[in-house]
KEKE-3310 file (N, C-alpha, C; in steps of 0.2 Angstrom, whole numbers, plus 5000, padded with zeros to 4 digits):
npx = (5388:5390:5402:5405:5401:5409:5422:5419:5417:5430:5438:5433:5435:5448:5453:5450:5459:5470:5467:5469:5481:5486:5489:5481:5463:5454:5468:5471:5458:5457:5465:5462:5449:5454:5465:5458:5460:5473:5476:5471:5477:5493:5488:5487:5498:5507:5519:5516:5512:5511:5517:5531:5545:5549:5556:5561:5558:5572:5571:5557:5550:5541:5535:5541:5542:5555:5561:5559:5562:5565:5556:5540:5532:5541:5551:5563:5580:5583:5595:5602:5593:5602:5596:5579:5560:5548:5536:5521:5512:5517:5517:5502:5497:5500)
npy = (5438:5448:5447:5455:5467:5472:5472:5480:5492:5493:5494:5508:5515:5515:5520:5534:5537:5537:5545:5557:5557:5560:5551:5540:5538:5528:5518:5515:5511:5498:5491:5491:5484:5470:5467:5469:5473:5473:5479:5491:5495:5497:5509:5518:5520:5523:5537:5555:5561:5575:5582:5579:5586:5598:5601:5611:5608:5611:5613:5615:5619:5614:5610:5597:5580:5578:5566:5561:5557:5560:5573:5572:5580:5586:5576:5578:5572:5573:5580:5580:5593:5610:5616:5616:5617:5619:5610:5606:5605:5616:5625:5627:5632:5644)
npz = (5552:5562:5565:5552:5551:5563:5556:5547:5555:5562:5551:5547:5558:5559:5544:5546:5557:5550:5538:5547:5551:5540:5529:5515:5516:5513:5508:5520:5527:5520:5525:5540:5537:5533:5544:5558:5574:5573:5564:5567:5577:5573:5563:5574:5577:5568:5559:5558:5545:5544:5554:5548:5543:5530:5511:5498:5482:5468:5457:5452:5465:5472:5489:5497:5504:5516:5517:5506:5490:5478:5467:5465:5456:5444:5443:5447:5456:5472:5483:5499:5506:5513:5522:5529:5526:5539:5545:5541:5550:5560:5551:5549:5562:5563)
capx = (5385:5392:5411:5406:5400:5413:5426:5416:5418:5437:5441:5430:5440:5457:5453:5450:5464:5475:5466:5468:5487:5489:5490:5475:5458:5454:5471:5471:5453:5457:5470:5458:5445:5457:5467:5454:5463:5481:5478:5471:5485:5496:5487:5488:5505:5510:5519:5510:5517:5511:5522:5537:5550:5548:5561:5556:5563:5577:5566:5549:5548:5537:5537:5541:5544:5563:5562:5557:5570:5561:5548:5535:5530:5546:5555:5570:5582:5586:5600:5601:5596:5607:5589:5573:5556:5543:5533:5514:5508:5518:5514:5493:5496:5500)
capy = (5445:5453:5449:5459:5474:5473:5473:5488:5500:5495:5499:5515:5521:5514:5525:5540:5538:5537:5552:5563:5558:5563:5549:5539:5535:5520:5513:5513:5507:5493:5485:5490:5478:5465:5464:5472:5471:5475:5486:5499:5499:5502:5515:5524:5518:5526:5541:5558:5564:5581:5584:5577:5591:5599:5603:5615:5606:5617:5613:5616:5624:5612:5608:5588:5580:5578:5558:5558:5557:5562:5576:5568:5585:5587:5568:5578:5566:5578:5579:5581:5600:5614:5619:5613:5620:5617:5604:5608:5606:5622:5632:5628:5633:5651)
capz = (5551:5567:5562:5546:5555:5567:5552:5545:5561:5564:5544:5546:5563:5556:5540:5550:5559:5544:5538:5552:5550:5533:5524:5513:5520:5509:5512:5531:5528:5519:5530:5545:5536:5532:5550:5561:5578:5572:5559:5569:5582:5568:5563:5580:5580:5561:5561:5555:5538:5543:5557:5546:5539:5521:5509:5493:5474:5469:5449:5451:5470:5477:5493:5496:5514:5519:5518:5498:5485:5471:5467:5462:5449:5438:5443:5449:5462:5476:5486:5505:5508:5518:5527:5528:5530:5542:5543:5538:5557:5561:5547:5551:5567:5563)
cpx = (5388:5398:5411:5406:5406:5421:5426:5420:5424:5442:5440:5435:5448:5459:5454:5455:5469:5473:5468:5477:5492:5491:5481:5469:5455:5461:5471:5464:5452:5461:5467:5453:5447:5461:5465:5457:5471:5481:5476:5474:5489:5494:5488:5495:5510:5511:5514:5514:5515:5514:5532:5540:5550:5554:5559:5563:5567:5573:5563:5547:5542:5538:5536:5545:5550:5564:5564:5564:5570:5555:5545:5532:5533:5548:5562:5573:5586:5590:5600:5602:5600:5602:5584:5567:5552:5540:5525:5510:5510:5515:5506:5493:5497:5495)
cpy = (5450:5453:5454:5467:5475:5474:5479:5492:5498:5497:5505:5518:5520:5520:5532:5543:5539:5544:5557:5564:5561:5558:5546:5537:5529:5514:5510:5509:5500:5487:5486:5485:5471:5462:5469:5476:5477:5480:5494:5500:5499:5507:5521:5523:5522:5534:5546:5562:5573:5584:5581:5585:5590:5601:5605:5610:5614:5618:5616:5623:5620:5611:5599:5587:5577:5572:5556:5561:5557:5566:5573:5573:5584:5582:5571:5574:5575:5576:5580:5590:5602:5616:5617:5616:5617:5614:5609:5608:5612:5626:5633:5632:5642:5656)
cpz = (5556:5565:5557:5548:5559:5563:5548:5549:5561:5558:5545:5553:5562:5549:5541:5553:5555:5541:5540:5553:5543:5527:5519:5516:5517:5510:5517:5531:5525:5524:5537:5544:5538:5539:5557:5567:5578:5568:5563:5575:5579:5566:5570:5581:5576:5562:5558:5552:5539:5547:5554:5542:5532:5520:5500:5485:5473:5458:5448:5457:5475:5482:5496:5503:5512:5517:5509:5496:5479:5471:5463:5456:5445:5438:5447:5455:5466:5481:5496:5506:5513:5523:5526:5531:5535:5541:5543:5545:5559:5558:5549:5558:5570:5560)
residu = (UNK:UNK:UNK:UNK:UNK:UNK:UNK:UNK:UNK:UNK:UNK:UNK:UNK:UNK:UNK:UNK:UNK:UNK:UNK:UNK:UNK:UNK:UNK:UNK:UNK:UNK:UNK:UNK:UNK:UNK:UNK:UNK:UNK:UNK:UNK:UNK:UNK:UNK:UNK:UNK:UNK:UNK:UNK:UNK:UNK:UNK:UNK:UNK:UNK:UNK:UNK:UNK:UNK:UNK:UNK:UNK:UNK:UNK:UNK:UNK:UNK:UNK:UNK:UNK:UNK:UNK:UNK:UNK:UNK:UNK:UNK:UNK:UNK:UNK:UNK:UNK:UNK:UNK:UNK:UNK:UNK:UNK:UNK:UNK:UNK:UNK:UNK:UNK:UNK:UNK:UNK:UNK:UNK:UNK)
# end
């Protein structure tokens, strides 16, 4: 019973953690459940997609992080932009 509790709270702060990076809260929680321990120092470990560099579809216009190689709205394959906007922690920050 206490291992299950104690499986709970490290999902629930692995989650949070993954949230407040910008990625899923259910994901992170689930691998917090499953390797209690380790997953939540990966998680404080995992980078944070909202300081990663944007670059706008030249298709639609969305904005899609630098890494990706497809937008995800229209399917277009993008190429290595000439510029690259701001990452989403900057802009918040003005």
């Amino acid at each position: 019973m206490i291992y299950l509790l104690l499986c709970a709270w490290f999902g629930l702060a692995t989650g949070l953690i993954g949230r407040v990076r910008g990625s899923s809260f259910f994901i992170w929680f689930a691998i917090g459940v499953v390797v209690p321990v380790i997953g939540l120092a990966i998680a404080l470990l995992y980078r944070s997609d909202r300081d990663e560099v944007r670059r706008q579809c030249p298709t639609c216009g969305k904005l899609v992080k630098l890494h990706d190689q497809m937008c995800m709205r229209c399917g277009t394959d993008l190429d290595f932009p000439d510029f690259a906007v701001e990452p989403e922690s900057a802009a918040a920050q003005r």
